[in-house]
N, C-alpha and C positions, 0 to 999 in steps of 0.2 A: 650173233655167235662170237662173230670177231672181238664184239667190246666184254664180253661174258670171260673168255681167255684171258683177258689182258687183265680185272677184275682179279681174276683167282691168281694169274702171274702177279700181282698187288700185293694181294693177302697174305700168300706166303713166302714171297720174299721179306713182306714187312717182318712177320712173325720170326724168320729165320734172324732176320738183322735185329731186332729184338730180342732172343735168344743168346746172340751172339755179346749185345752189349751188356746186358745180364750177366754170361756167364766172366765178361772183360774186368764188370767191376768188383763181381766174386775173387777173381783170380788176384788183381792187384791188391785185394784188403788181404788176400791168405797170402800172399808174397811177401807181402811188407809185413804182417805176422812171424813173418818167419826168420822175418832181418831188419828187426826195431833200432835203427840206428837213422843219423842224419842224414846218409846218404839214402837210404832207405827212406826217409820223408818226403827226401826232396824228388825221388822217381814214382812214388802217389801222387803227391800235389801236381807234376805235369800231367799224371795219367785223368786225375779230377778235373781239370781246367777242361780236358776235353770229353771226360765223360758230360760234364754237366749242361754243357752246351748240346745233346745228344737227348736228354733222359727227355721221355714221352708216353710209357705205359708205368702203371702204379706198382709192378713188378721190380723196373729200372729203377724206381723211385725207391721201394723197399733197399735194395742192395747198396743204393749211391748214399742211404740215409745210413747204413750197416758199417760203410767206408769210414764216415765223419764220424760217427760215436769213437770205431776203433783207434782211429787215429786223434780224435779228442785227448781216451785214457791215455795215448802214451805220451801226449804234449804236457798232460798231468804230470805223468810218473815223474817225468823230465823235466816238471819244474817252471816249463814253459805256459802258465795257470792261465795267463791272458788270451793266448793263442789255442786252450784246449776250449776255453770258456764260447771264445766266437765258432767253433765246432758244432758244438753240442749245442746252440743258439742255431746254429741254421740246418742241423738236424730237426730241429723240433718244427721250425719255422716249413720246412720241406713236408712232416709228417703231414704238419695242419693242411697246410695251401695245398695238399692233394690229398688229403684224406686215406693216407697208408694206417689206416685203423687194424691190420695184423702183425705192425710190428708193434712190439712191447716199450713202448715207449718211454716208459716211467724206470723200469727197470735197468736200461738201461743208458737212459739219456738222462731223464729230470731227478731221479734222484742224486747221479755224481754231480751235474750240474748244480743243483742246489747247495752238496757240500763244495761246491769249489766257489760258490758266491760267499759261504760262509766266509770260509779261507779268506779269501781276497776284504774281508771285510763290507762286500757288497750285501751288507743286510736287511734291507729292504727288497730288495731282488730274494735273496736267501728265501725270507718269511713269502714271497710271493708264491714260489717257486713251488715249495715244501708242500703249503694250504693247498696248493691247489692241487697236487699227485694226489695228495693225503683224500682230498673230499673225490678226486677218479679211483684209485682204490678202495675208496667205501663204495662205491657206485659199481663197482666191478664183484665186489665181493674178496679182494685180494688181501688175504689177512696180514698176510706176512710183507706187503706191501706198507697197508695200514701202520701197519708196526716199526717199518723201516722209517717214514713220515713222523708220527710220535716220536721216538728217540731223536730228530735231526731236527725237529722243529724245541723238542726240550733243550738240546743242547746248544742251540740256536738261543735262544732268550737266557740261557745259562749265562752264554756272552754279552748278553743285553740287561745281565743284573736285573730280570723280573723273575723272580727263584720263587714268588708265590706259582707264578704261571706255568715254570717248571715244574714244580710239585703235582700242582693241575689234571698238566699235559702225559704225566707219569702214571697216574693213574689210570688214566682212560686208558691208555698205553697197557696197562698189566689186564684191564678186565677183556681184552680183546682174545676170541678162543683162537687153540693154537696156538699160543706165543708159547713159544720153545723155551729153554732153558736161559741157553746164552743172551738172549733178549730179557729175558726177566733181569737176568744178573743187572744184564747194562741198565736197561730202568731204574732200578733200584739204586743203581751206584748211584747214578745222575742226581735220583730225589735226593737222597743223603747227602749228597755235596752240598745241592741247595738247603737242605734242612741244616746242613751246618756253616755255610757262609749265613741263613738267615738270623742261629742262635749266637756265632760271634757279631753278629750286627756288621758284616762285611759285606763288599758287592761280589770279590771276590780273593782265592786266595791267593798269597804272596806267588807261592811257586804252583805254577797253573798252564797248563798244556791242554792240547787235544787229540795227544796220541794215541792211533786206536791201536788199543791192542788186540795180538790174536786171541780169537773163540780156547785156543789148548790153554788150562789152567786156568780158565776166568772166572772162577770163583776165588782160586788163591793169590788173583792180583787184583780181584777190587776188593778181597778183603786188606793185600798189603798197600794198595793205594789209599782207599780208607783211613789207613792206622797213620799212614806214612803224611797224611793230609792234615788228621788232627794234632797231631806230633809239630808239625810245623805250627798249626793255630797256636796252641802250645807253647810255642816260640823251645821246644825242643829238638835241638838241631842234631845231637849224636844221635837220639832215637831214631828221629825222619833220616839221618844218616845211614840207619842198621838198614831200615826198610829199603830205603834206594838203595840198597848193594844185593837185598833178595830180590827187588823187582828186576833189577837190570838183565840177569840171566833168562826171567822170563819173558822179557819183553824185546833185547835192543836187537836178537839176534832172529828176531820172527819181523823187525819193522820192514818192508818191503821200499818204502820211498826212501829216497832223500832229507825229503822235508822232516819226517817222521823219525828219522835217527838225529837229525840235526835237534831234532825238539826236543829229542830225551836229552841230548849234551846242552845242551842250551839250560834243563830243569837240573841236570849237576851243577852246573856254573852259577845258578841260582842257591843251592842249598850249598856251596862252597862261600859265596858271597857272605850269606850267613854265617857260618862258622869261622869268619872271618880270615881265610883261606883267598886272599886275594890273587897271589899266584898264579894259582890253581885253578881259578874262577877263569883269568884269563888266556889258558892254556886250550880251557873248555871253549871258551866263546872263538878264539881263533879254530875251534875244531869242527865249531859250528859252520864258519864261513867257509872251510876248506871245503865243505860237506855241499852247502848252498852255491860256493862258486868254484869247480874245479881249475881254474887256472888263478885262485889266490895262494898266495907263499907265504902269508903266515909275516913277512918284513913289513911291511907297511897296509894301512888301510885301504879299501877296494875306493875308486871313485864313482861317483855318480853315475855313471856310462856303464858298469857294471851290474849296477843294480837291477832288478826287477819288482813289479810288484807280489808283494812276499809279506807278511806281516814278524813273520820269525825276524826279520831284520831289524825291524822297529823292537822288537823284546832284546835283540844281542845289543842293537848301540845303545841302548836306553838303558842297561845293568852296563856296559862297558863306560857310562860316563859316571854311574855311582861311584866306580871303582878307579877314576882317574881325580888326579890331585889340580892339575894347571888348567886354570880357567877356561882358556880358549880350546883347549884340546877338550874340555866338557863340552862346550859350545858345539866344538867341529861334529862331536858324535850325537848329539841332538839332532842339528840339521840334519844330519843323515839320514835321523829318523824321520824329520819333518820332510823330507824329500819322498824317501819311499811311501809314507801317508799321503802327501798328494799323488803320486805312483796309483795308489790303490785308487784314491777317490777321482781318479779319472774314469774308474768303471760308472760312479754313480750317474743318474740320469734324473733323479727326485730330490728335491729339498730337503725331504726326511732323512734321506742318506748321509747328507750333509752335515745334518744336526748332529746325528750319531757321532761322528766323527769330530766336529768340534768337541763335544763332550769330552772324548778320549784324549785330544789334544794339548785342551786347556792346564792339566796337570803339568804339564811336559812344560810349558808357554810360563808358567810361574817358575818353575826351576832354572828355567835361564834369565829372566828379570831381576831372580835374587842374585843370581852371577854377576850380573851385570850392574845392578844395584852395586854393591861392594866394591867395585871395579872405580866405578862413578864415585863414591865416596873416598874411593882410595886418592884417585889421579885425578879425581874432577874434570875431567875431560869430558865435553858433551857429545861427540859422538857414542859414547857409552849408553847413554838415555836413551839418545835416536833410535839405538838396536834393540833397546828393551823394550821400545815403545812398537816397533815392529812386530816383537813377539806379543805383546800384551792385542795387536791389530788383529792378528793371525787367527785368531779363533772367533773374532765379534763378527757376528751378524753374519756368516759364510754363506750360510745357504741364501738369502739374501742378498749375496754379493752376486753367488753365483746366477744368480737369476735376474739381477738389475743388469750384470755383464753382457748377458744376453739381448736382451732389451735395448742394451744400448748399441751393439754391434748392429742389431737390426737398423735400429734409427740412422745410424752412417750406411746400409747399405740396402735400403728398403724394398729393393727390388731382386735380391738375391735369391735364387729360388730354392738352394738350400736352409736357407735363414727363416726364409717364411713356411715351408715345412716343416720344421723343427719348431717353430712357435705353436705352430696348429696343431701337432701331435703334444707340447708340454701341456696346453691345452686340455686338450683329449685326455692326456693322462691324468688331469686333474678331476675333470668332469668324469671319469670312470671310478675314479680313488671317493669323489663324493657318495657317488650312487654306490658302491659297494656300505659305505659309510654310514649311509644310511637305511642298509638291509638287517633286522634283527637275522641271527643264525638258524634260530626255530623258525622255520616258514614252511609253507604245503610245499610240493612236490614240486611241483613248475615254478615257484619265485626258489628252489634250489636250483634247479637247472638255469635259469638266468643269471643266479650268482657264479654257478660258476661258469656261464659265458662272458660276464664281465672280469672276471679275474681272468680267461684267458684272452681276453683281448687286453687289458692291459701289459701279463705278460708281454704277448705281441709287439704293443703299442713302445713299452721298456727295450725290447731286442732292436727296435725300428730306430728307434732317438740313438740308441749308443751306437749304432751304425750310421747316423748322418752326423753325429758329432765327431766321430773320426773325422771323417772327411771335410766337416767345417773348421777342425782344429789345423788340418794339414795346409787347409788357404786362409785360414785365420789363425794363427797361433798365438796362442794367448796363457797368462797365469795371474788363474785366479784368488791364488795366497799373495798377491802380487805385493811389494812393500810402497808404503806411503812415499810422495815424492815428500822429503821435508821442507825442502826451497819452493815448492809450488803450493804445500802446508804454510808457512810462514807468508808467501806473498798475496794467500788470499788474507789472511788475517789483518794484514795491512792495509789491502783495499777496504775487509770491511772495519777498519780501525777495532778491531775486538782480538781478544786470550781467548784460547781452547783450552778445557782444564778436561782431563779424562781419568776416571779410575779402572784399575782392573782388581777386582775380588777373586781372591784365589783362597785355598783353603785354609790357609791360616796365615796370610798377610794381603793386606790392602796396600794396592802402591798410585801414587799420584802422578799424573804428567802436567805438567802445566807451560804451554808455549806460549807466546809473542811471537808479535813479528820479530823482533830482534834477539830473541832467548829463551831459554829451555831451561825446567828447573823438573827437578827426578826428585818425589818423595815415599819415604816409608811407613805405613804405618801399621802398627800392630794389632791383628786382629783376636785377641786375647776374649774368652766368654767373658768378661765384663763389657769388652766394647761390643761386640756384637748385642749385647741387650740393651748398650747403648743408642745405637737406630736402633732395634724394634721397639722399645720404650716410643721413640720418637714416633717412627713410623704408625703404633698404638695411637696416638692420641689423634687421628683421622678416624679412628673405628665409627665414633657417632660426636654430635655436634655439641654433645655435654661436657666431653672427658676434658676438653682445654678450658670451660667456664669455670667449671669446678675447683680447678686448681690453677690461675693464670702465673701466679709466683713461680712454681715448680714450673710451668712450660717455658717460659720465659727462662728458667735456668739452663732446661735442657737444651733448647734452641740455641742460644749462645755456645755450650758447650760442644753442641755437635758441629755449629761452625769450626767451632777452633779445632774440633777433633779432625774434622776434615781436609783443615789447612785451608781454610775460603778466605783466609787474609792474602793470600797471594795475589788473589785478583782485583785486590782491594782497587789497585789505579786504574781499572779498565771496565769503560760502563757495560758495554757492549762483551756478552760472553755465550762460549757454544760449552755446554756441558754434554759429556760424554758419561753417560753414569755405568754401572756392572751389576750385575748380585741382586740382591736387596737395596742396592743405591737407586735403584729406578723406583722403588715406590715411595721415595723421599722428596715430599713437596720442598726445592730449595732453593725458592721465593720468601719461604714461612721460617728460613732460618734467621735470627737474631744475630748484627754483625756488630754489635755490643751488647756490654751486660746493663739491664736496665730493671730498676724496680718501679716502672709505672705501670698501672693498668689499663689504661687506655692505650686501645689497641693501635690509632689512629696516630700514635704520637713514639709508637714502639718502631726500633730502627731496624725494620725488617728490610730482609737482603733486596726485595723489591723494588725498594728507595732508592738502594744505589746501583743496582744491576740490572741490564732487559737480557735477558736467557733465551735463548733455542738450544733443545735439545737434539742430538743426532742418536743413534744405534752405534755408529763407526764411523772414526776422521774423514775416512773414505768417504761415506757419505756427504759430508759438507765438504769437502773440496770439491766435488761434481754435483752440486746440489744448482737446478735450473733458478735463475733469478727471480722472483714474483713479479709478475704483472699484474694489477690492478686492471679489471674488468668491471663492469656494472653492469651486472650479470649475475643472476641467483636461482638455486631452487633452493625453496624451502620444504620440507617434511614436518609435516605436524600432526602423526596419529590425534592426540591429545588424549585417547579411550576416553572419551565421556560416557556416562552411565555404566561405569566401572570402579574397583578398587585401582586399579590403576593410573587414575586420571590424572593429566599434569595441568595444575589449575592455571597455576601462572603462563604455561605456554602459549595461550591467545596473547598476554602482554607480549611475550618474547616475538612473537609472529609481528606484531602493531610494530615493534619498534625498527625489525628490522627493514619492513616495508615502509618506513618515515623515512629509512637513510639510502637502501641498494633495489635498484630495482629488479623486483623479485618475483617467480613464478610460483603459486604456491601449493602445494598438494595437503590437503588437508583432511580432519575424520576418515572417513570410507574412502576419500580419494587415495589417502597415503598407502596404497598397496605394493606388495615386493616389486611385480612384474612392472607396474607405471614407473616408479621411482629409479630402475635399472631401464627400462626402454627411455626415459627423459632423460638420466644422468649427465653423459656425455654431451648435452647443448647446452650447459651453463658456466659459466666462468667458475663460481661458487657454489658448494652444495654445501645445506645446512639442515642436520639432522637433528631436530627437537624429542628426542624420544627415551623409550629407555633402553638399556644395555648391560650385557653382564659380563663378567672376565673370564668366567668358563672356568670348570676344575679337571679331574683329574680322569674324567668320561664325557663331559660336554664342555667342545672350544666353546671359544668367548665368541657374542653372537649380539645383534641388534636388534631390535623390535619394530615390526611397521603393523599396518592395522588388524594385516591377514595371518600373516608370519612372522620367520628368525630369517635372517641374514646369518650364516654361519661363516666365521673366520675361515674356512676352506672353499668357501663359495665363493670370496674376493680372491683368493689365489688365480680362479679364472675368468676375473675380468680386464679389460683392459680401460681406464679410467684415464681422461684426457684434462680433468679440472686441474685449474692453480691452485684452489685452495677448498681444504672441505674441513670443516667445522662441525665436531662432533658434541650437539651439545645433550650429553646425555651421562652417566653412568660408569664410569669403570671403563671407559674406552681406552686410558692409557696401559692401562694394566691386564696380565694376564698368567698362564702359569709361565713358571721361570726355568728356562732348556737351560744348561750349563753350559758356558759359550755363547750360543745363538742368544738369549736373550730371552724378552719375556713375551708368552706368543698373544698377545693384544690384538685389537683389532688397528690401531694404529700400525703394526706390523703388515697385516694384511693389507691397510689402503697403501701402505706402501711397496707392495711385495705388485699391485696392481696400476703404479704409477705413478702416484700424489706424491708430490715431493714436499708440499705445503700442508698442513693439519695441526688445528686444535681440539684436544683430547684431557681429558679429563682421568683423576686417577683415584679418586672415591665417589660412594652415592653420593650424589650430590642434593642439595635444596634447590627445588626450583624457583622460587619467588627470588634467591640471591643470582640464580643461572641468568634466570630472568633479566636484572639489571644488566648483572657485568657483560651480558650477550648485546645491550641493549646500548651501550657504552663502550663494547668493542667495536660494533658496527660502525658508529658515529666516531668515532675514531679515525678506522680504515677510511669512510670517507674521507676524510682530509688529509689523512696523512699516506693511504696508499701502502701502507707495511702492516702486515699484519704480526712483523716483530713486535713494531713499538707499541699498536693498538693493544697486543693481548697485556702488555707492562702497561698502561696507560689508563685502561677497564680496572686494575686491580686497585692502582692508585685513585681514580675516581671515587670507586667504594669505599676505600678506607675515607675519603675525602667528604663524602656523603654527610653532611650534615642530618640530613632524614633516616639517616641507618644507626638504629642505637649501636650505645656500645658492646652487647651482646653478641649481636649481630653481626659485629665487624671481627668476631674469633678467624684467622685462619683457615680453619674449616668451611667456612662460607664463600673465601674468596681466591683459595692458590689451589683447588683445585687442577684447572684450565692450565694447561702446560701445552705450549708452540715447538713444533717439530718444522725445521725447515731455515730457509734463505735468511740472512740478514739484511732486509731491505733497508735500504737510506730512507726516512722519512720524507716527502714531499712535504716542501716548506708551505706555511698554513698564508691563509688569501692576508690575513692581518698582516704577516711580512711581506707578500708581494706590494700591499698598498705602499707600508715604511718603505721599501724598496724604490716606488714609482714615487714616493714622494720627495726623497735624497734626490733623484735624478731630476725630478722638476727643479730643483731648489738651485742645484749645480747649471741646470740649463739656464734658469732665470738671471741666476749671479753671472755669467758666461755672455749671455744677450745683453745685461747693463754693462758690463766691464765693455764690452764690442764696441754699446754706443757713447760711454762714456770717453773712450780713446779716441772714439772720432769726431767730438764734440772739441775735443784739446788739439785735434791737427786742424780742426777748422780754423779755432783761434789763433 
């Protein structure tokens, strides 16, 4: 009876204190409702700290999850985008991990959430975000849900320049029942904008915001945004002038944010830039920043400490430096922007984030090399180059930086248990991004409902990582736009007696870096439609193994000429060189270039650059200044599908398998052996892997991928492995090549094995012949034995072939032999056993003369 009392004294006490905290966290979100100010914030967040340590039934949960949304919007309104964004992130995070399925979660968490990833430029997050409300609203039945998802996922790729996908997403968007009016209008606008950025052939247009404006009058402001839009395409500025002075009445005095009035002044300052209204322009953009930072005065620029992340910032200094005349003060307002850009992409947590972002970058990164170019031309002072060359760094290979950084901060502290979490989740979020990857969208009912439990567990897995990267950033602080040291650039170059020669491709000039150890030379060159058809002509005559037979006088001209176009006499004194290529420069075999003009046809006697130069290529400087030194091992696996009794069969590959087991001792996996699962569970125990097979570059729906006897290796399936070999050896296909990200590069599978750890690899960058793969595989190997460098061996195999007495001269075209391109270390070649002899035999000789001389003096004090 006694314990029965005590039970029910339990229950409803519990109930009452449950009631109680319930009604606590009700009251502080209507409090703070009531007086949205910062004193106001900061007496929720104490009252939070202690709710949260308290909440226990799914009721407390409901109300605590009701606190965070509210106080997310006003972190929003305020501007505060980083700190509404982690809100509305562990709102949702709260929903899931207890299954508060009666609050409306989409409504009013992942949708602003989503638009605030947009904002923030977190576009990968954005597209996560959006897809996934979008497919719980169609699951729910919530039209006007649906409808909200369509419009934000359109507008969403609007920014991402895929205006077909816009178009798309607009239409499915209009046949949905129940779209109301003001939703139709916005759809509509949307397609139209993409239908007329796709008919000017633009990505997007010059004066371009995303201010929403109010539902009152929205037929008569995307009709005058419309007019006002093509008026600009137009390049007519009074007109788009008429229309921005009738939209302004309907739109500036309904914008409720900040950000939102700052954007429309921000889009005057833009149509005043045009009208050549400079003044005026920057009366606007100081009106902007008053707006974005209320304790700015308009006398001087805000600094860095004031900033947030904001993308409106990067659009006001990035028109503030078109409109300034003095170099460095261009300069100054760039950084600014380069600063709040990385600001933003501290949200990122994925590669692809990355990528985006260099893309946007890269335009910005050419505008100050031309500065600085000029500058350099002007005063010839080399620190000018050095800063260009920074910026020309700033955008290669990012997402790849960002993720080798990682990597390597583990390796110095391998036991760190946030470090090694944060690996296992980037991980995790690779292997979730795969398998969503490879779900068609049509599927029965239950592969829907595992799609979208993988898209919310990578959500998830996204919230998780940017929460343990705060906290790794705070004991590890780190920047990863970081600039090249140039004195630690210069002294490895000297160790490895070699010139880095780098280009960066921008959109309408090509610029050259070429270092020593002792000197820096900064060049320009004009990328005018003649020179660009100048490399693809070049690049053209790889397509098949005719086009240079056919014509060797004309290759031979062009070869020469794209040296000189390039400026490759510069390296002329230096055998030893690390090329850094950009653009369309990566699929330029420039081995195969001509470093004289010659009229012979024998290909064997032709002054190809190969003669006088051994080349490693890098992605970024960066890259070869922390590039691991090769170790020679004798140590192999080999891969050899071969597909016999197929169209695919590589005949010559048993020769290439014989030779390499003549020279490294080798483990082999061969026909039916060579399977995905054996060749990934073996990898990791060989010094060297060597991949006989075929490969393809991937386009514009399938990355670039490998072939083994069962399956594809796809270049997103090496993103999550971890790969411990010195050197792997891709002898197949297209492995150097892939499609080309503007910035990051070209996404190859060479990318990938190094995105997975190889710091060492030879790659190839057209179909190749296998009976020539054959030899020069067979003549690298034999090489590396003795010499230990698979620098020199991959220059050594090419010179062999041309050397080859047995290899007509057909055979000896280019085509057959500069495929093969070395990523990686400048190893010192081990001296060959013929000079250790010479070596031991000098010294015998010295000993011997040394022993007569002894007895002949002592034969003289005898006498």
């Amino acid at each position: 009876m006694k314990k029965g009392l005590i039970l029910i004294f339990m229950l409803v006490f519990g109930t009452c204190f449950a009631q109680d905290l319930e009604e606590a966290i009700y009251v502080a979100t209507e409090t703070f409702s009531q007086n949205q100010t910062d004193e106001g914030l900061e007496a929720l967040n104490k009252s939070s700290l202690q709710f949260e340590t308290q909440l226990n039934t799914k009721d407390e949960y409901y109300a605590f999850i009701n606190l965070l949304v509210n106080k997310a919007y006003y972190l929003d309104k305020t501007n505060r985008k980083k700190e509404a964004i982690r809100s509305y992130e562990k709102a949702h995070q709260l929903y899931n991990d207890h299954n508060i399925s009666s609050y409306d979660i989409v409504e009013y968490c992942l949708i602003p959430l989503g638009i605030l990833y947009h904002k923030t430029n977190a576009y990968i997050k954005a597209e996560q975000i959006t897809t996934y409300y979008l497919q719980l609203a169609e699951k729910q039945h919530n039209k006007q849900q649906q409808i909200s998802g369509y419009i934000n996922l359109a507008k969403l790729y609007q920014s991402l320049h895929k205006h077909q996908q816009v178009i798309d997403i607009s239409n499915k968007g209009l046949k949905v029942e129940g779209i109301i009016k003001h939703q139709k209008q916005n759809l509509n606008y949307i397609k139209r904008k993409s239908n007329l950025l796709i008919k000017s052939n633009q990505k997007r247009l010059f004066l371009e915001n995303d201010v929403i404006v109010p539902r009152r009058d929205l037929g008569t402001i995307e009709a005058l945004q419309l007019h006002y839009e093509s008026a600009i395409n137009n390049k007519d500025y009074e007109k788009a002038y008429s229309y921005l002075n009738r939209l302004r009445p309907l739109t500036i005095n309904n914008l409720s944010t900040a950000r939102s009035r700052a954007q429309f002044s921000f889009q005057e300052a833009q149509l005043n830039f045009k009208r050549n209204e400079n003044d005026k322009a920057i009366a606007k953009l100081k009106n902007c920043l008053a707006i974005l930072l209320p304790n700015f005065d308009g006398t001087q620029l805000p600094k860095t400490t004031d900033l947030y992340p904001e993308n409106t910032f990067i659009d006001i200094f990035d028109l503030w430096a078109e409109l300034e005349t003095k170099p460095e003060t261009i300069l100054h307002y760039y950084d600014l922007s380069f600063f709040v850009s990385d600001l933003l992409a501290q949200e990122n947590t994925s590669q692809e984030s990355y990528i985006i972002n260099a893309s946007i970058n890269k335009n910005r990164s050419e505008k100050c090399i031309a500065i600085l170019y000029n500058m350099f031309q002007l005063k010839g002072e080399s620190h000018y180059a050095e800063r260009a060359f920074n910026y020309a760094e700033y955008t290669k290979a990012s997402a790849l930086k960002w993720y080798t950084n990682k990597t390597t901060l583990l390796e110095k502290h391998p036991t760190d248990s946030l470090l090694l979490k944060e690996h296992y989740l980037l991980k995790q979020q690779q292997q979730l991004s795969n398998r969503l990857l490879n779900r068609p969208i049509n599927r029965a009912q239950l592969q829907l409902l595992d799609r979208d439990s993988l898209q919310l567990k990578l959500i998830t897995t996204s919230t998780k990582l940017k929460q343990l990267q705060d906290s790794i950033n705070k004991r590890y602080p780190s920047n990863y736009s970081k600039s090249i040291n140039i004195a630690n650039l210069k002294s490895k170059l000297n160790i490895d007696n070699a010139c880095l020669i780098e280009y960066f491709y921008g959109k309408n000039n090509l610029y050259q870096f070429v270092f020593t150890p002792n000197h820096i030379d900064f060049q320009h060159i004009e990328l005018s439609e003649s020179n660009k058809l100048k490399i693809a002509t070049f690049i053209d005559y790889f397509d098949n193994a005719s086009v240079i037979n056919n014509n060797i006088s004309q290759f031979t001209d062009d070869a020469f000429e794209l040296y000189e176009f390039l400026k490759l006499n510069e390296i002329s004194t230096y055998e030893n060189v690390v090329m850094i290529a950009d653009g369309f420069l990566n699929f330029i075999p420039f081995e195969s270039l001509l470093t004289e003009q010659t009229a012979n046809s024998n290909y064997s006697k032709m002054p190809f650059l190969v003669k006088k130069h051994r080349l490693a290529y890098h992605t970024s400087a960066l890259f070869y200044t922390d590039t691991k030194p090769y170790q020679f091992k004798n140590s192999a696996l080999g891969v050899f599908p071969v597909f016999g009794n197929s169209n695919l069969k590589l005949t010559y590959s048993l020769d290439e398998a014989e030779r390499i087991d003549d020279e490294i001792k080798t483990e082999f996996l061969m026909y039916n052996a060579a399977t995905k699962k054996d060749v990934l569970d073996q990898i990791n125990q060989y010094s060297i892997l060597h991949l006989s097979t075929h490969a393809h570059s991937g386009d514009f729906t399938t990355p670039a991928n490998i072939d083994f006897i069962d399956s594809k290796l796809y270049l997103q399936e090496l993103y999550n492995l971890d790969l411990t070999n010195d050197l792997v050896v891709l002898s197949a296909c297209e492995t150097g090549v892939g499609m080309l990200h503007k910035g990051e590069g070209s996404m190859s599978l060479t990318r990938g094995f190094t995105y997975a750890g190889i710091s060492n690899l030879v790659v190839s960058l057209w179909k190749i012949n296998d009976l020539s793969t054959s030899k020069l595989m067979s003549s690298f190997y034999s090489d590396l034995r003795k010499t230990e460098s698979a620098f020199s061996a991959n220059q050594n195999s090419k010179l062999a072939y041309l050397n080859n007495p047995d290899i007509s001269n057909i055979k000896k075209s280019p085509y057959y032999w500069s495929a093969f391109v070395y990523f990686g270390d400048l190893t010192v070649s081990k001296p060959s056993s013929n000079y250790n002899l010479y070596v031991y035999f000098i010294l015998g000789l010295i000993v011997a003369f040394l022993s007569w001389l002894l007895i002949f003096k002592q034969k003289s004090w005898k006498r």
